[in-house]
N, CA, C and O of each residue as an XYZ file, in Angstrom:
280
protein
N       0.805     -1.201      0.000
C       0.000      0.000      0.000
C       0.847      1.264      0.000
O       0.419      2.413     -0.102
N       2.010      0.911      0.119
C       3.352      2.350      0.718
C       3.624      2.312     -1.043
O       4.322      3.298     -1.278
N       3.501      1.985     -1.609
C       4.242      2.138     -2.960
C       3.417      2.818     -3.892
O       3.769      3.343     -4.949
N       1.976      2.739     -3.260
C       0.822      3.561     -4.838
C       1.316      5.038     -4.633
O       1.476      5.815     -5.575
N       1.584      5.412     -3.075
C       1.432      6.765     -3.669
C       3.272      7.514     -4.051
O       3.669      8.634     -4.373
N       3.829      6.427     -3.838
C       5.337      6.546     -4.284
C       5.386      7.165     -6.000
O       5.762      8.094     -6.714
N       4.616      5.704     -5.973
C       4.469      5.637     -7.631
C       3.611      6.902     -8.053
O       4.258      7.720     -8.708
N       2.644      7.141     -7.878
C       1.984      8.860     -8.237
C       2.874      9.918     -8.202
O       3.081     10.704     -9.126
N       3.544      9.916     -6.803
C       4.506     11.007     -7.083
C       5.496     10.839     -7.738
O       5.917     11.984     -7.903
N       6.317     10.008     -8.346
C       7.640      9.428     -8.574
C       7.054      9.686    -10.306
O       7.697     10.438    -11.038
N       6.038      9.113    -10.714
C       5.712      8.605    -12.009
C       4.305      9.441    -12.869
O       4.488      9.588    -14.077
N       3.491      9.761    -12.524
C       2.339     10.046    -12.785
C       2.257     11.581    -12.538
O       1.652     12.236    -13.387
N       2.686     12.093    -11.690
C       2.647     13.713    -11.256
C       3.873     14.392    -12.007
O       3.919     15.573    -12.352
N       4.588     13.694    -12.145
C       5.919     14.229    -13.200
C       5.617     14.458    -14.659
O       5.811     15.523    -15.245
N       5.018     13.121    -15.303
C       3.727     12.883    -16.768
C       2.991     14.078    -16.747
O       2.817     14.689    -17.802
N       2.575     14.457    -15.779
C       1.346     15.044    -16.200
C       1.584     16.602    -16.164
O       1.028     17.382    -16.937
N       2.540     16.991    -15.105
C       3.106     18.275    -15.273
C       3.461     18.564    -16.541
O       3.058     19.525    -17.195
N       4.107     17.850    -16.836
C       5.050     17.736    -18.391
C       4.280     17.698    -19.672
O       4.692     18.451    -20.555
N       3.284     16.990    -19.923
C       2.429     17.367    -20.765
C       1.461     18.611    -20.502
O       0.889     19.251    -21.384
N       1.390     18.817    -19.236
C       0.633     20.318    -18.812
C       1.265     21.164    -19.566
O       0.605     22.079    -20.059
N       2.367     21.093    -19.781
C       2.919     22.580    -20.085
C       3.299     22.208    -21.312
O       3.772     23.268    -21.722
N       3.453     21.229    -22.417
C       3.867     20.978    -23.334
C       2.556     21.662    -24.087
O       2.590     22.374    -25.091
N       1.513     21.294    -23.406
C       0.206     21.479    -24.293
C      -0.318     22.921    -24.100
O      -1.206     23.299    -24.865
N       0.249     23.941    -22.945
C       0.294     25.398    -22.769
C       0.971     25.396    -23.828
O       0.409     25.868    -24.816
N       2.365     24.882    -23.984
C       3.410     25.599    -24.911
C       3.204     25.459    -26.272
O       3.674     26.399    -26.913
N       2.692     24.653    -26.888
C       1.829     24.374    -28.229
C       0.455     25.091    -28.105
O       0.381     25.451    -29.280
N      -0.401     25.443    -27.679
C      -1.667     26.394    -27.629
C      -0.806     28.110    -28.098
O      -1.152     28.803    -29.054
N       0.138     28.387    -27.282
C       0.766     29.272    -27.380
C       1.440     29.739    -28.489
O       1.546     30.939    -28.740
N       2.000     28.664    -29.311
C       2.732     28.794    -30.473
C       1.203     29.171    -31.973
O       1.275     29.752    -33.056
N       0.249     28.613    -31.383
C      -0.678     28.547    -33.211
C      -1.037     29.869    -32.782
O      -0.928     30.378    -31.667
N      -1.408     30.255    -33.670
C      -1.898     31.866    -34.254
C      -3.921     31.174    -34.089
O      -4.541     30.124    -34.257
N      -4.136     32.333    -33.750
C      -5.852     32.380    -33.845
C      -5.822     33.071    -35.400
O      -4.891     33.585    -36.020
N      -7.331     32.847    -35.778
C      -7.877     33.371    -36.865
C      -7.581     34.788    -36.331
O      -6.631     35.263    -36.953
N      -8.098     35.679    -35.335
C      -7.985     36.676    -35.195
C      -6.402     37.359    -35.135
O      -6.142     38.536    -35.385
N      -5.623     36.513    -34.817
C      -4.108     37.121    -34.760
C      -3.711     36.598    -36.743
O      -3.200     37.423    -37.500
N      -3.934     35.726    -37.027
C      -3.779     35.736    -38.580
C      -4.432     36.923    -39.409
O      -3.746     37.476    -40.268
N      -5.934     37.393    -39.141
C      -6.120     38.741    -39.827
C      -4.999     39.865    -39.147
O      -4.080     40.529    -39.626
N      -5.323     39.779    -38.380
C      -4.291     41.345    -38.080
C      -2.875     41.224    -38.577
O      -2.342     42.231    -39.043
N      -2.053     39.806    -38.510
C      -1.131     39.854    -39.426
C      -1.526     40.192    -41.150
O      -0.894     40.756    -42.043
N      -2.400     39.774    -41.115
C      -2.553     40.164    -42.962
C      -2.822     41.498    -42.889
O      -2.330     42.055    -43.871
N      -3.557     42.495    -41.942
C      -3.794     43.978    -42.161
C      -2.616     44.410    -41.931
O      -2.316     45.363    -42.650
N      -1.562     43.969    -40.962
C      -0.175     44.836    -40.757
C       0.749     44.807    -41.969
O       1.503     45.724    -42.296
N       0.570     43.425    -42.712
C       1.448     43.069    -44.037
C       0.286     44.352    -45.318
O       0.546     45.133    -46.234
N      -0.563     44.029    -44.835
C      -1.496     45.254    -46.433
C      -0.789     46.963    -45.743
O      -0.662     47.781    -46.654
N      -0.565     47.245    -45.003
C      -0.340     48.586    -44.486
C       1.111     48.593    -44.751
O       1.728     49.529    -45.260
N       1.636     47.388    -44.334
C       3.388     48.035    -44.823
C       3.766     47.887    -46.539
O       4.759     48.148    -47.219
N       2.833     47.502    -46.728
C       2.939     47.585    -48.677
C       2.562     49.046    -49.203
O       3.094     49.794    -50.023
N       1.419     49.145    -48.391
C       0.875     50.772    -49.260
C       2.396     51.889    -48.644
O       3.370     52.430    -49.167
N       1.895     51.780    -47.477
C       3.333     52.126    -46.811
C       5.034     52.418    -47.880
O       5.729     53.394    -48.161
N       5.055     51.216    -48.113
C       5.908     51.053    -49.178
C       5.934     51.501    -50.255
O       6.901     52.160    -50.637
N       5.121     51.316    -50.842
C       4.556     52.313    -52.055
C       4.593     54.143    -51.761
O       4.912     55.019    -52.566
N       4.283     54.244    -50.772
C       4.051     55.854    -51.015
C       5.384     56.327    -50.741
O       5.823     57.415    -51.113
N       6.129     55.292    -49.944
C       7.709     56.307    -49.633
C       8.358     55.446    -50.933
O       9.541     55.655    -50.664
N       8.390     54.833    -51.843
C       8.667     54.753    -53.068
C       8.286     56.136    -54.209
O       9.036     56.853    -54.871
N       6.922     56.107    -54.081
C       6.449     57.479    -54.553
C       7.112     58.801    -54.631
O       7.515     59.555    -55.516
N       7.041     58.760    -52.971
C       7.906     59.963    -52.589
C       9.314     60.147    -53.216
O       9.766     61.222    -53.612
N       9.869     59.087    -53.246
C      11.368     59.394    -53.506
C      11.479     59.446    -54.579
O      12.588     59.911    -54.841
N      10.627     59.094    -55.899
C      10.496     59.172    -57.088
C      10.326     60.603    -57.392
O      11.009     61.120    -58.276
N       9.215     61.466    -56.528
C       8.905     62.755    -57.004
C       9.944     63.677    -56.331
O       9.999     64.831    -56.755
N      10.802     63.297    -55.302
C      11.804     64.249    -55.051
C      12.907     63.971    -55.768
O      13.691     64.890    -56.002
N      13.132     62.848    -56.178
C      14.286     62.591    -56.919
C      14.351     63.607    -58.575
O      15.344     64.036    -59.163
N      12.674     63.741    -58.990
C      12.588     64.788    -60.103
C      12.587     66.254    -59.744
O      12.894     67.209    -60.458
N      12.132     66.232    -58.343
C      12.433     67.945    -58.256
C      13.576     68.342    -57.747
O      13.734     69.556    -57.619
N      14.463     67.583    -57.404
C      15.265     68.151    -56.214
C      16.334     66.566    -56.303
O      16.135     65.668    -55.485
N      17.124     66.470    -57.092
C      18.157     65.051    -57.405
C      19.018     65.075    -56.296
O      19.283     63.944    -55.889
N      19.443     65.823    -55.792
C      20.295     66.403    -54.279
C      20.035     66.240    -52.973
O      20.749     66.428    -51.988
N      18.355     65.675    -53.137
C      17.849     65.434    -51.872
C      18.575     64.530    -50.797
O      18.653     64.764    -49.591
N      19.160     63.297    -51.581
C      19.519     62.508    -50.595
C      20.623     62.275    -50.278
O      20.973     61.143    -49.943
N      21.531     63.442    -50.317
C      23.157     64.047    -49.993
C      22.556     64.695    -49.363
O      23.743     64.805    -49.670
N      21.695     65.558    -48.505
C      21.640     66.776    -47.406
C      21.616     65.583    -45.973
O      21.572     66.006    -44.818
């Protein structure tokens, strides 16, 4: 009777911690639908983003070729 609860603590409470947190630590790693849109709105904003300071440097580069030596 001295050995069941040996064995729980020794064997079974160690298991189960260990997958406790394996299965926190995998929940943690996947992305929700909701964290996948907001990655796709942060990736659409740094494109336009991109584009307009492309823009920009296109139209200063015609008025003003010197701009990016000051």
């Amino acid at each position: 009777m001295d050995t069941v609860p040996i064995l729980l603590v020794v064997i079974v409470l160690p298991l189960f911690i260990i997958f406790h947190y394996i299965t926190k630590w995998k929940s943690l790693k996947s992305l929700t639908g909701e964290d996948e849109k907001i990655l796709a709105e942060l990736w659409d904003s740094a494109e336009r983003i991109e584009g307009r300071i492309t823009n920009i440097e296109r139209i200063l580069d015609t008025e003003n070729p010197e701009w990016r030596t000051r």
